[in-house]
Backbone as JSON, one array per atom type, in Angstrom:
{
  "sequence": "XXXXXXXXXXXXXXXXXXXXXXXXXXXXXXXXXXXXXXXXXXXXXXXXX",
  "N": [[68.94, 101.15, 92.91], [71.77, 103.67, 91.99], [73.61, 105.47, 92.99], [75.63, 108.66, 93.1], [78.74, 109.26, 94.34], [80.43, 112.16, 95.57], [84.37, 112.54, 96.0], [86.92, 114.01, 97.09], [89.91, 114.94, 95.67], [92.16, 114.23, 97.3], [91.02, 112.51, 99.29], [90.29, 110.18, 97.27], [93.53, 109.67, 96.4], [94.4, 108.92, 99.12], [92.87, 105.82, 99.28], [93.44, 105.5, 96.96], [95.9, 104.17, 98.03], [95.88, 102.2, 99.71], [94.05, 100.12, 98.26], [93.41, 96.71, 96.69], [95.41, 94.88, 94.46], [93.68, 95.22, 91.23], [91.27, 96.07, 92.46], [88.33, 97.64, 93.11], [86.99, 101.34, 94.04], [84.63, 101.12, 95.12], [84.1, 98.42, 95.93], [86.12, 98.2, 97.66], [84.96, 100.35, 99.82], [82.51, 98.88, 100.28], [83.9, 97.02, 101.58], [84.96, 97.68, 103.59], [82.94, 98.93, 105.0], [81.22, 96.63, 105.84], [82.99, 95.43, 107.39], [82.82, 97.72, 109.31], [80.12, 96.76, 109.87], [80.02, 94.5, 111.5], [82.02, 94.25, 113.1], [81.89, 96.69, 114.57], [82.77, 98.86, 115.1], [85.77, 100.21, 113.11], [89.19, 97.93, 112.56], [92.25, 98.83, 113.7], [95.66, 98.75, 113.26], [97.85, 97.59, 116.29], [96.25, 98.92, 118.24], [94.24, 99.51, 120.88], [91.65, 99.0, 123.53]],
  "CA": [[69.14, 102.54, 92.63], [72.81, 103.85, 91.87], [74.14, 106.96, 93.7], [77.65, 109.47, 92.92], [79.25, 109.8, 95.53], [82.08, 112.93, 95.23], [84.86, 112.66, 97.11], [87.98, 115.1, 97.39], [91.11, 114.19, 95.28], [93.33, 113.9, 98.31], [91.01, 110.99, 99.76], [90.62, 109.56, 96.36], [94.65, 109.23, 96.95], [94.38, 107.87, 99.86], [92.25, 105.68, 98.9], [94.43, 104.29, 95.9], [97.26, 103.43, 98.54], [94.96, 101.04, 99.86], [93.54, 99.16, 96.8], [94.7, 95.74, 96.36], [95.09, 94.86, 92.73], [92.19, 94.81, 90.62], [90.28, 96.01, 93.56], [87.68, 99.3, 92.95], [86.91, 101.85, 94.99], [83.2, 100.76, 95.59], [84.47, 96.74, 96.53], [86.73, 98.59, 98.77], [84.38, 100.67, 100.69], [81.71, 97.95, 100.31], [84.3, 95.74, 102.96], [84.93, 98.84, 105.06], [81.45, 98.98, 105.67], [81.48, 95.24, 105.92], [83.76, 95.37, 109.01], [82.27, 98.04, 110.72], [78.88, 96.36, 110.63], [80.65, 93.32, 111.87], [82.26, 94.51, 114.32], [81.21, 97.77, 115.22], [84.35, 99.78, 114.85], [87.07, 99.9, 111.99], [90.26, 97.78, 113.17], [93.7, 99.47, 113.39], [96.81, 97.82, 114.13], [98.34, 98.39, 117.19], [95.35, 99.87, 118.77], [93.7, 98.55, 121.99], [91.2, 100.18, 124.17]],
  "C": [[70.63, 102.84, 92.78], [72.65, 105.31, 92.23], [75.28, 107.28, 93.22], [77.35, 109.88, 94.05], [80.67, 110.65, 95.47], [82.62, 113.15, 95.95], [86.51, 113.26, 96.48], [89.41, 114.45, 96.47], [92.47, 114.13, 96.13], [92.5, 112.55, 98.98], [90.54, 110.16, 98.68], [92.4, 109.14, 96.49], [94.69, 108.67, 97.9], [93.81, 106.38, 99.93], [92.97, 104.41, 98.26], [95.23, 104.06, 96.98], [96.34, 102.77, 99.01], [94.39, 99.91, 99.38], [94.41, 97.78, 96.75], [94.18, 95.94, 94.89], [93.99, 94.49, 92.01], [90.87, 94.97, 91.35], [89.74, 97.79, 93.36], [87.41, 99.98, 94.43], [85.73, 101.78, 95.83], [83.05, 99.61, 96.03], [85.09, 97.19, 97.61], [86.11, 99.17, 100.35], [83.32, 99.43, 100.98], [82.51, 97.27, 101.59], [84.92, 96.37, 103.75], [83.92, 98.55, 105.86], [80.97, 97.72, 105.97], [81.68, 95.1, 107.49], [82.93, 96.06, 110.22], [80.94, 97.42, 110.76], [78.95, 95.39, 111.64], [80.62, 93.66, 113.21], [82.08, 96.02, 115.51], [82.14, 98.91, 115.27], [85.61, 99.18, 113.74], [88.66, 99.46, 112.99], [91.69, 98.51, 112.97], [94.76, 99.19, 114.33], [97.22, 98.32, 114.63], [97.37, 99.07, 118.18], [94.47, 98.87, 119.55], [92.91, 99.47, 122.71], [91.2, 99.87, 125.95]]
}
């Protein structure tokens, strides 16, 4: 089953700065959501708890 999902044209921009080349926005979130299943929280450099 295929869903739209509408999202804001400021985090569509954000969004694109992110993208590697040739890379969509549904591969992208796909290995967001990847990570956090992984690991249970999204990593961000510099950041320790």
């Amino acid at each position: 089953m295929t869903y739209t999902l509408e999202i804001s044209d400021d985090l569509k921009e954000r969004l694109d700065g992110h993208l590697e080349e040739d890379e969509s926005h549904e591969e992208f979130i796909a290995e967001l959501l990847s990570m956090y299943e992984t690991e249970g929280t999204f990593l961000q450099e510099g950041y320790s708890e």
